[in-house]
C-alpha positions, 0 to 999 in steps of 0.5 A: 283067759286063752282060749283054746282049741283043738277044732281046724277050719271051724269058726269059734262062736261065743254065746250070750245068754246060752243058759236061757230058754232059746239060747241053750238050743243055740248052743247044743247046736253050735257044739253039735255041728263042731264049732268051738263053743264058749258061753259067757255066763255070770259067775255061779251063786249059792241061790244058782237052781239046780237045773241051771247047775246041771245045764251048765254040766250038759255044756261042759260034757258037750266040750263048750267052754263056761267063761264066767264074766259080767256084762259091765266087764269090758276088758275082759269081754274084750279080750274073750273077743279077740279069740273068736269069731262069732258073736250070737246073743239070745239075751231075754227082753229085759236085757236087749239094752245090755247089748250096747255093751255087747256092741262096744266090746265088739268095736273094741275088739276089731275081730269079731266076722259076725255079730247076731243080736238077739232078735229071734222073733218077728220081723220088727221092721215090718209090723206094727203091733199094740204099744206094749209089744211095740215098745219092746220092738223099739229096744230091737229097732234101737239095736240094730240101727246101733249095729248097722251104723257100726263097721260090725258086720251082721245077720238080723234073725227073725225066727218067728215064733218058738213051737214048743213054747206056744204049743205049751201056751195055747193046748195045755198039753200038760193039762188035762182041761178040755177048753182052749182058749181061741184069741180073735177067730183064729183063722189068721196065719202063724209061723211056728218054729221048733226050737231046736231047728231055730237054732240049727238054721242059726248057727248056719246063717252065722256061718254063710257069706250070703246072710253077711248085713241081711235079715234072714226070715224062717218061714218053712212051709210046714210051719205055718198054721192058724190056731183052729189048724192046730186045735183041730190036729191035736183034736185028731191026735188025742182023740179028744173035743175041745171046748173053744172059749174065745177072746175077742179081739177088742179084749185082748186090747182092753187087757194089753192096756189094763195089765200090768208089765210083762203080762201086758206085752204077752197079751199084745204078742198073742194079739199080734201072732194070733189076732192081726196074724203080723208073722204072715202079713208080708209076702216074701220076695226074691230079696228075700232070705228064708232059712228053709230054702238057704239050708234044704239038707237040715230037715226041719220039724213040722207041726204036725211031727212035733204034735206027735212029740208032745203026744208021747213026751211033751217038753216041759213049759217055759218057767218063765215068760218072754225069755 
C-alpha cells in the first residue's frame, strides 16, 4: 500500500489500536494538529457494531487514512512503516504482548524516528501494587526493556489516570443513586487526566526532540485530587448529598484474590489509585519530564472544568473495562 500526502513538514504518525476507548482520542488529535494520520486496523466483519463503522467514518471525514491489516502481517506492516515516521500504540491490556510484533516490523523497517508503546497509565517502573495488576505492569516492564535494548528510538507515557472513565466509574453520573462508593478513606492522592488532553500532550511529546528515550509523566496541577475532593465538588455541583459506603482497604485485597480475570485487576487498580494513592506516591525531580510544564500553551481541562462538562453532558461510560 503507498501512502501518500499532501501535508509538508509534518511528521506521518500510524496508529495501533486507534478505534479503542483511548486511542480514538490519539487519533482525532494527531489529525487535528495536521499530521498525516494512518490507523491500522483488522479488516471489517459482518458482527463489526455500528458504533465502530461510524468511528471508522468520523476518521475518514477527519482525512486519516484506514490501513486494513493483521498484527501477524509482517510484510505488510512493514512496508506501511517504511512510509511514516511515528509509531503510537494505544493497544488494550490483553494485547500488550502483541507489540513484540509491533517491535519486530519496526526493526525491520529501520525508519521509524519515535516509537510509543502503550502504557498510558502509571509509572510501572515506579509502584508496587497487588498481584493481579502487578502481573499486568510486568507485560508493560517486558515491553519496554524489549524496546530499550533495540536501537528504536522511544518515549514511555505515563499518563495517569483517564478522567472520564473514572469520573464515569466512582460518581455514576448516568445514575440517579445517591450512594458513592469511598475505597479505603479516600483522602489519598490521585492524578485525573481528561482523555482529550491525554492525547494532545501525546502527539507532542511524539514530536519533541526532548522526550526522545525518556518517560514523560502527566501530572498537571489541577488534576490532582482525592476522591472525598471529588465527591464533595460534585456534591456542590449537583446540589445533592451522597451517602458514602466505604470499602475497606483489607477487602479490596480480599476481592483482588477472590475474583475472577479482569475484575480482579480492576479491583487492585482501585486499590492502587485510591487506596496506596501510587500516582502520587513519588515526588518529581528536575530529571524529570511533566507534559503540563513541557507544553504550557495547550490548556488543559481541570477537574473541576470537566465536572461542569458531566453536569450538562456526561460522556458516555466505557463499554468495557481495562481498555
Amino acid at each position: 500500500m503507498e501512502i501518500t500526502s499532501s501535508s509538508c513538514n509534518k511528521s506521518k504518525i500510524l496508529v495501533f489500536g486507534g478505534t479503542g476507548y483511548l486511542g480514538k482520542h490519539v487519533v482525532r488529535a494527531s489529525a487535528l494538529f495536521g499530521h498525516p494520520t494512518f490507523v491500522f486496523v483488522r479488516p471489517p466483519t459482518p458482527q463489526m457494531p455500528p458504533s465502530s463503522l461510524r468511528l471508522r467514518g468520523e476518521f475518514r471525514s477527519l482525512g486519516v487514512t484506514l490501513v486494513q491489516g493483521e498484527l501477524e502481517e509482517h510484510e505488510k506492516m512493514v512496508s506501511v512503516l517504511k512510509q511514516v515516521d511515528i509509531v503510537i500504540s494505544v493497544l488494550p491490556v490483553s494485547a500488550y504482548h502483541d507489540q513484540i510484533k509491533i517491535i519486530d516490523a519496526i526493526i525491520a523497517a529501520g525508519n521509524i524516528a519515535r516509537f510509543l508503546p502503550s502504557e498510558f497509565g502509571c509509572d510501572e517502573d515506579r509502584i508496587t501494587p497487588l498481584p493481579p495488576f502487578e502481573a499486568c505492569l510486568e507485560k508493560k516492564k517486558e515491553i519496554r526493556r524489549l524496546v530499550e535494548a533495540s536501537t528504536i528510538p522511544y518515549t514511555f507515557v505515563s499518563a495517569n489516570c483517564c478522567a472520564a472513565y473514572f469520573i464515569n466509574l466512582l460518581l455514576h453520573p448516568h445514575d440517579p443513586r445517591l450512594d458513592i462508593v469511598v475505597y479505603g478513606t479516600g483522602e489519598a492522592k490521585a492524578v485525573l487526566n481528561w482523555e482529550q488532553d491525554v492525547a494532545k500532550y501525546t502527539i507532542k511529546v511524539a514530536n519533541d526532540p526532548r522526550t526522545r528515550n525518556r518517560v514523560v509523566i502527566y501530572r498537571p496541577p489541577g488534576n490532582i485530587i482525592s476522591q472525598n475532593e471529588l465527591i464533595s465538588s460534585w456534591e456542590k455541583k449537583t446540589g445533592r448529598k451522597f451517602e458514602k459506603v466505604c470499602v475497606q482497604e483489607d477487602e479490596l485485597i480480599k476481592l483482588s484474590q477472590s475474583l475472577p480475570s479482569p475484575d480482579n485487576i480492576a479491583v487492585s487498580i482501585l486499590h492502587s489509585v485510591f487506596v496506596k494513592g501510587d500516582l502520587m506516591s513519588f515526588d518529581l525531580d528536575e530529571d524529570d519530564l511533566e507534559a503540563s510544564c513541557l507544553y504550557p500553551e495547550i490548556e488543559y481541562t481541570t477537574i473541576d472544568q470537566l465536572l461542569d462538562i458531566f453536569l450538562v453532558d456526561p460522556p458516555e461510560p466505557a463499554c468495557t473495562a481495562l481498555e
